[in-house]
Structures are given as structure tokens and as C-alpha cells.
N, C-alpha and C positions, 0 to 999 in steps of 0.2 A: 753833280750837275745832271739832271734829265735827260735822259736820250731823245735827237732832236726827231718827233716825230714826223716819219714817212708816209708818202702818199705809194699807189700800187706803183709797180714796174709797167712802164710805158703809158702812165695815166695822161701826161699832157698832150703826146700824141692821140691819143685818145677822143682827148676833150676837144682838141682841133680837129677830125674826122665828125664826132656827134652835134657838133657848131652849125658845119657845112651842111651834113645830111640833113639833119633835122629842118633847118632850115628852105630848103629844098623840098624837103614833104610838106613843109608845114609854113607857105611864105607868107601868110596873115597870120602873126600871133595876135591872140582875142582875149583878153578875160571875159568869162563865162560869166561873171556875174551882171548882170544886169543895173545900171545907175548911172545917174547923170550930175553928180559932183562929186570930194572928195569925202564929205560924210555919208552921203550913201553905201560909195562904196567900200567906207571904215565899218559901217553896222552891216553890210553885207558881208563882207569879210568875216564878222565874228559869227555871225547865224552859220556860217558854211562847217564851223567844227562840227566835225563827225557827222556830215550833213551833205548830201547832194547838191551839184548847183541848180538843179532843176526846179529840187522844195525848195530852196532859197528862193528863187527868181520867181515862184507861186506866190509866195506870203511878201514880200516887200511892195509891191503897188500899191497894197490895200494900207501897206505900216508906211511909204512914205507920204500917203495924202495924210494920214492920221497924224504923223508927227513931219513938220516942213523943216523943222535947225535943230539945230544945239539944245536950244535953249527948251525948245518942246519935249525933247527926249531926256533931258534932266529933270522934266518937270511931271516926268511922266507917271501914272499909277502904273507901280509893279506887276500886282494883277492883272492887270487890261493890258499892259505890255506882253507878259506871259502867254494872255489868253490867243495874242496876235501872231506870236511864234511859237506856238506850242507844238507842232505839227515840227517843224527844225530839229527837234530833240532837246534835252540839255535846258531846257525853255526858263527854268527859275537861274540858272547860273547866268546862262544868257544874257536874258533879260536886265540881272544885277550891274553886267560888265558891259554892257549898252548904256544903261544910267549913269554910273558911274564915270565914264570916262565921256559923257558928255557935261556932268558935273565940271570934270577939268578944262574941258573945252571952252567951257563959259566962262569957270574962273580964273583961267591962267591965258588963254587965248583967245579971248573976245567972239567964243562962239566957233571960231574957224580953226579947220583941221592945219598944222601945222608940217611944213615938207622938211623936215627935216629926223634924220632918226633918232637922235639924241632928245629933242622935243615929242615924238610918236611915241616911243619905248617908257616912255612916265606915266603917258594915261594907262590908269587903271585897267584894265582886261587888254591889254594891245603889248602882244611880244612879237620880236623880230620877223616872224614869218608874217603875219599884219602888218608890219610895219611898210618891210618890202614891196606888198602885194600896192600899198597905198602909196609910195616912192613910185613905184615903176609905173606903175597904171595907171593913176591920177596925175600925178607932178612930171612924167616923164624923165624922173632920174634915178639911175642906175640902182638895180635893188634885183636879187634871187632870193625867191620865196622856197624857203625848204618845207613844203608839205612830206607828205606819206609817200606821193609819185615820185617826189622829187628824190627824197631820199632812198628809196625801194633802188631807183633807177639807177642815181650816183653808185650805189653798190653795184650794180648788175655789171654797169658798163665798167668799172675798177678804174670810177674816177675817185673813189676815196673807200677807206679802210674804216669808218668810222661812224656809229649810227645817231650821235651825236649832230643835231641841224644846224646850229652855232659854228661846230668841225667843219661840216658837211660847205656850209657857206664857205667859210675860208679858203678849203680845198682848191672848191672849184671855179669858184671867183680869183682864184691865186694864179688858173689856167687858162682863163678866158676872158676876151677884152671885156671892159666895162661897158660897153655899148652894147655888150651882145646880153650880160645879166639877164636882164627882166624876159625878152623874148625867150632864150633858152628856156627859162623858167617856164611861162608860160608853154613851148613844144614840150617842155621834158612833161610835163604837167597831159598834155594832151596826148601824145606817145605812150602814157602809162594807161591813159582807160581806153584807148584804140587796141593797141598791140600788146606793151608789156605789161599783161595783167598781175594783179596779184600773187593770183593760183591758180593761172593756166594762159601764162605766157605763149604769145602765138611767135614762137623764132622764127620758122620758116618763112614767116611773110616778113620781117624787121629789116628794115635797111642797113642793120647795125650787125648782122646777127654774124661776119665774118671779122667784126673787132670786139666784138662783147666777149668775156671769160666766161661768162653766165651763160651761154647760149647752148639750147639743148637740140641742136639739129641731129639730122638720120646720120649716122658714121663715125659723130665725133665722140661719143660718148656712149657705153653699153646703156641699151633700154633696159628696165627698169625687170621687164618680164622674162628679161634671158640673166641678169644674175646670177649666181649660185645662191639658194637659200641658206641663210645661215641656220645654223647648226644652234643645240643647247648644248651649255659645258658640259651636260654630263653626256653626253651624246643619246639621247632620249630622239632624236629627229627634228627636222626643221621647224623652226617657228612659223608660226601659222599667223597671219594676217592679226590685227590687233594686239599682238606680244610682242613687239618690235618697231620702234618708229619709222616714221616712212622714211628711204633711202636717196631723198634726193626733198633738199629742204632749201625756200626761196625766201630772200630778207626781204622783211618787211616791218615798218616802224612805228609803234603804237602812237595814234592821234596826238596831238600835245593836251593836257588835263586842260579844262575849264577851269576858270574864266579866261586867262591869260593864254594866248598863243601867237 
């Protein structure tokens, strides 16, 4: 039998502390993307891989006069789609997993996005983290989007062990009511491009920064430039800057591939 697996030591306290705070810093949660129905915000969702919401929200005015349903964007030339979100990145993959699961949309659902995830997770280019963003945001029911933020973050804070987003969902949905889902998502989402950057997370200003395991404030941890330099086995002298990986390394989760995310 499988060893049952574990979330960190003291995560759900945790995740009840980042509930409160976050919420408290951050008491409108907003999705960034800009749209005013459920399929807007399914094809804004898929443009945002690997994508800014800002380039997103530049290029969809002009793409949804262009195409108004379902039924336009199934019917849509590749190319001149392409040409419309090509600035988004990704633009031929894009563009294919736009048509495509408006294909489905028309022939399996009469054109309209469907609230459900067991029905969302079929069309073509649309995985759980779409799925969510379109539950929560649109239909107003319970849904956590595991982006890059999201999961970067879940690590930080040691609400979960695991870089897997499917995991990552369970975990912390396992620790936090359903009604908080979608907004969390949305804060954890915005706490990651305010404060807990990437690659130069700002702790000392984090409201989190006395429960996070991750956190790199002044006292708790030697700085980086008072170390001991290591040494070579043969004792030749210390390594020198580029023959040694950097000594303090921050998780972070590669975008999910195209088309499907």
C-alpha cells in the first residue's frame, strides 16, 4: 500500500492565518482579465499562458468586436485569428485551442460555456486551471486556479509539499472553506506580483513573512555574503562566483504547456 501522502507540518494553521491576512490586504478580489461574459473570459484565460494580463486586456477589445460567440470563433480563419493575438505569444497554439474548443462549444453546448468542471475540462485547450478561473469568476462557484503564483506561493507558505497543481488544488482546498477557493486564488495570485516575487521576493514588507518557512528576513537566516566560501576537494581555494550554484534557491513552476491549461 502507498504511503499516505503528507502535507508540511503546521500547514492548516497556516492556510487559516494566509485566509485572514490576505484577505485583509487584499478585500476586493478582482480578476485582471478584463470581459463581460463567460466566453470572454474562457478565451481571455487561454491568451494569458505565458502572457501578461495587461497584453491580454490590450488585444481582446479589438478580438471581441471581431468575433461576438461561439459560433464566430469556430468559424474563425486561423490566420487572422493568429494575426489578432500574436503580440500574447504562443499565437498559432493559441489561436488553434480558441477554435477548437469553441468547435465544442457549438457542438456539444449550443454555443454557451458550460458551469460545470466535468463539462469545462472536455473542451479542447481548457485544463483545470481555466477551468477554475471560469467556475469562480464567471458562475461564481467554488474553483482555485493553480497558476505559477499560486503554486510558487503554496510552496513558500508550506501549504503543500508538492509542485504538481492538480496536488497543489487538493492540498489546499482540503485546508480552506469552499467559499474562500476562488478569492484566495485570486489574493494568492496578486500577493505574488506585489510582494512574493519570483526572484526577489520582498519579506520584510509580507504580512506573512513571521508564518512563511520561506521567508528570508534580517536575523533569521545567515546572509548570503557572510557565509563561508566553499572550498574545492582538492583544496585549490574557494569557488569563485559562477562554479557553484547560488546558495539560496526559490520554487518556482514552469507555465503549463500549450494548448491545454
Amino acid at each position: 500500500m502507498a504511503a499516505k501522502r503528507r502535507r508540511p507540518a503546521g500547514a492548516r494553521e497556516r492556510a487559516r492565518v494566509v485566509v485572514e491576512r490576505l484577505a485583509a490586504l487584499y478585500p476586493v478580489a478582482e480578476c485582471a482579465l478584463t470581459h463581460s461574459s463567460p466566453l470572454q473570459l474562457l478565451v481571455a484565460t487561454i491568451l494569458s499562458a505565458q502572457c501578461t494580463d495587461e497584453r491580454v486586456n490590450m488585444v481582446t477589445p479589438g478580438l471581441f468586436r471581431r468575433y461576438a460567440d461561439a459560433a464566430a470563433f469556430a468559424g474563425a480563419d486561423p490566420q487572422e485569428l493568429e494575426a489578432m493575438i500574436r503580440s500574447t505569444g504562443f499565437f498559432r497554439s493559441k489561436a488553434r485551442a480558441i477554435i477548437e474548443m469553441s468547435q465544442d462549444l457549438v457542438l456539444h453546448h449550443g454555443g454557451e460555456v458550460p458551469d460545470r468542471m466535468s463539462a469545462l475540462v472536455t473542451l479542447r485547450g481548457v485544463g483545470r486551471k481555466t477551468a477554475n478561473v471560469v467556475l469562480g469568476v464567471a458562475f461564481g462557484k467554488p474553483g482555485l486556479a493553480v497558476d505559477t503564483h499560486v503554486t510558487r506561493l503554496s510552496r513558500r507558505l508550506g501549504l503543500t509539499a508538492s509542485t504538481d497543481p492538480v496536488v497543489i488544488e487538493g492540498d489546499v482546498c482540503g485546508m480552506v472553506p469552499a467559499s474562500e477557493w476562488t478569492d484566495l486564488g485570486l489574493r494568492l495570485i496578486l500577493h505574488g506580483r506585489r510582494v512574493c516575487d519570483a526572484r526577489r521576493p520582498r519579506c520584510p514588507e509580507c504580512v506573512l513573512n513571521d508564518i512563511c518557512p520561506s521567508a528570508e528576513l534580517p536575523g533569521t537566516r545567515p546572509a548570503a555574503a557572510t557565509r563561508r566560501p566553499a572550498r574545492r576537494r582538492n583544496g585549490a581555494g574557494p569557488v569563485t562566483p559562477g562554479q557553484a550554484g547560488s546558495a539560496v534557491r526559490y520554487d518556482s513552476a514552469r507555465p503549463p504547456a500549450m494548448p491545454s491549461q
